[in-house]
C-alpha positions in Angstrom: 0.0 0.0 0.0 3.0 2.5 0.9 4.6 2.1 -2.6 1.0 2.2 -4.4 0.9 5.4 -2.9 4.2 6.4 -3.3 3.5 6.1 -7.3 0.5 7.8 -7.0 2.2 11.0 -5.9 5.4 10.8 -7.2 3.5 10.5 -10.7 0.6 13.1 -9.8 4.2 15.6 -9.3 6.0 15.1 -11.8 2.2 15.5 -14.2 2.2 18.4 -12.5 6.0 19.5 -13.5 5.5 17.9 -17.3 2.6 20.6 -17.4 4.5 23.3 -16.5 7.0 22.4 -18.9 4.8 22.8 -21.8 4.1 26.0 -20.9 7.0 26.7 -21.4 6.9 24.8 -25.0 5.4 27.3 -27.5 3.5 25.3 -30.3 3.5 26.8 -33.9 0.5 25.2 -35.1 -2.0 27.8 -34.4 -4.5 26.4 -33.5 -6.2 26.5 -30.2 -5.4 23.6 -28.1 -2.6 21.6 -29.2 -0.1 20.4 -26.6 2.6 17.7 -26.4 0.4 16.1 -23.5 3.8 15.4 -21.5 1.5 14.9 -18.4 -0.8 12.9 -19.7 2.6 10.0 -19.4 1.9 10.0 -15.7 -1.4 9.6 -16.4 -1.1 6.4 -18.7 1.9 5.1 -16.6 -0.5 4.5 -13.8 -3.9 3.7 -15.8 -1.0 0.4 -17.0 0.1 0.3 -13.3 -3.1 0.4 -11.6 -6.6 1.2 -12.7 -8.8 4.0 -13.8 -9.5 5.0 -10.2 -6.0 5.4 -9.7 -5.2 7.2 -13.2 -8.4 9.6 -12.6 -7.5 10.4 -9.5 -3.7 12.0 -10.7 -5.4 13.0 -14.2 -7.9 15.0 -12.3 -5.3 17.1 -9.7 -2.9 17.6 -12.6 -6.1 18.8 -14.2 -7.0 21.5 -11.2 -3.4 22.1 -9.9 -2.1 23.3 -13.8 -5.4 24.9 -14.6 -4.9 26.9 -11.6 -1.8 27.8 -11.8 -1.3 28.5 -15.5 -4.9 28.5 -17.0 -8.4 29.2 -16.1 -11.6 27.8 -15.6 -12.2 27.0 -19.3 -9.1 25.7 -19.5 -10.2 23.3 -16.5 -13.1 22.3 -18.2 -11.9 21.6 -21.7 -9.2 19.3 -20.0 -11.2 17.6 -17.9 -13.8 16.7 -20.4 -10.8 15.7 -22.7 -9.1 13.5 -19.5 -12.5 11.8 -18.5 -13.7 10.0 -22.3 -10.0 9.5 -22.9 -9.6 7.8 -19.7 -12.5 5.9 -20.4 -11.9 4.7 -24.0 -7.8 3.8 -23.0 -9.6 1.5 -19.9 -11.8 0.1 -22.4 -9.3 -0.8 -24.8 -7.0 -2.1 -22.0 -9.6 -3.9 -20.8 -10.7 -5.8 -24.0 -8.0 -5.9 -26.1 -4.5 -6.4 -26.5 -3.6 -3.2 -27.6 0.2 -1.8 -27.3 0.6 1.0 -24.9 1.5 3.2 -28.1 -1.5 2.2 -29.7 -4.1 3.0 -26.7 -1.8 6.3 -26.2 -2.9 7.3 -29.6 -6.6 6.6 -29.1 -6.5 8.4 -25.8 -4.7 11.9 -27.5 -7.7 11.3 -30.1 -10.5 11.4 -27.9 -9.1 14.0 -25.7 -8.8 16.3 -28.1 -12.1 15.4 -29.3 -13.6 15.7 -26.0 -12.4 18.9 -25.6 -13.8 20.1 -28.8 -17.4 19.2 -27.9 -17.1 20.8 -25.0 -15.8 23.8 -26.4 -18.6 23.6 -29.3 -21.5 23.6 -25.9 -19.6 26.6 -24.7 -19.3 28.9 -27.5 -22.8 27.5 -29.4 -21.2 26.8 -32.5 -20.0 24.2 -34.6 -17.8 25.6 -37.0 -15.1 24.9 -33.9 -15.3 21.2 -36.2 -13.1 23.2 -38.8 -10.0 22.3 -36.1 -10.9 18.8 -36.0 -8.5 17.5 -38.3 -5.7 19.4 -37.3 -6.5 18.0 -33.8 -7.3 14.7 -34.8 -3.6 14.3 -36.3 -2.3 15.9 -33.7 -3.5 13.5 -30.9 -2.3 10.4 -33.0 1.3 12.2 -33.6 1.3 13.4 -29.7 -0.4 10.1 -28.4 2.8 7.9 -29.8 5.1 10.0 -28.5 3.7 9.9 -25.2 3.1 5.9 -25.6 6.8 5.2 -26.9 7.6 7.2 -23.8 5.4 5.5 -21.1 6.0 1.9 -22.6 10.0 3.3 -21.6 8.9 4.2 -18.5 7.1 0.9 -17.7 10.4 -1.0 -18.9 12.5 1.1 -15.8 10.0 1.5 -13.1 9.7 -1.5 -10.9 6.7 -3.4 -10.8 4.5 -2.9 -7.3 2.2 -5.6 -6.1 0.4 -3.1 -3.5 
């Protein structure tokens, strides 16, 4: 129990740390929304680790600790609509499939940012918000293998807890 929670907050810190990083990463695509998702890796490392409980519980005080600190309450919302059916999705696919860690990675980054965009489409009553969809879409497969490669690494070096 002491190393499960351990891992719980030594990944919910360093989500927090990876999302001040990348605001510190300008991205050149301009468009609204598109990060690297370098604390989303905490995230994933523990939904492997552990369970959806576990990975919703560091997903969602990454969420409020970075929103709070370098975003807003829109900002809060948009990520944690994006967190919750990307969280859901990556446990289904864990669950009933044999999927890589790259591979459910990817689907997560895709439904985040497309979680995100409904919510944003509510919001401002308007769906020509869809026009960034592509952009988005290939952004969360490009993002969500980089952040699979690197929590499939992660699992490799991190040892395994049975508590």
């Amino acid at each position: 129990m002491k190393q499960k929670t351990a891992y719980l907050g030594l990944f919910t810190a360093v989500a927090i740390i990876f999302g001040y990083v990348e605001t510190l990463i300008p991205v050149f695509a301009g468009i609204p929304g598109i990060k690297l998702g370098l604390a989303n890796l905490s995230v994933l490392f523990i939904l492997e680790r552990y369970s959806l409980k576990e990975a919703a519980l560091v997903s969602a005080v990454r969420i409020l600790v970075i929103g709070f600190l370098f975003g807003n309450m829109f900002s809060i919302l948009y990520s944690l609509a994006g967190a919750a059916l990307s969280l859901i999705v990556m446990t289904l696919m864990k669950k009933f499939s044999d999927f890589s860690i790259p591979v459910i990675s990817v689907a997560g980054g895709v439904t985040h940012n497309v979680g995100q965009l409904l919510v944003a489409m509510v919001i401002v009553e308007n769906t020509s918000l869809l026009y960034y969809a592509p952009a988005l879409l290939v952004s969360g497969v490009i993002t969500g293998l980089l952040i699979g490669w690197l929590t499939d690494e992660v699992q490799k070096r991190v040892p395994v807890s049975y508590s």
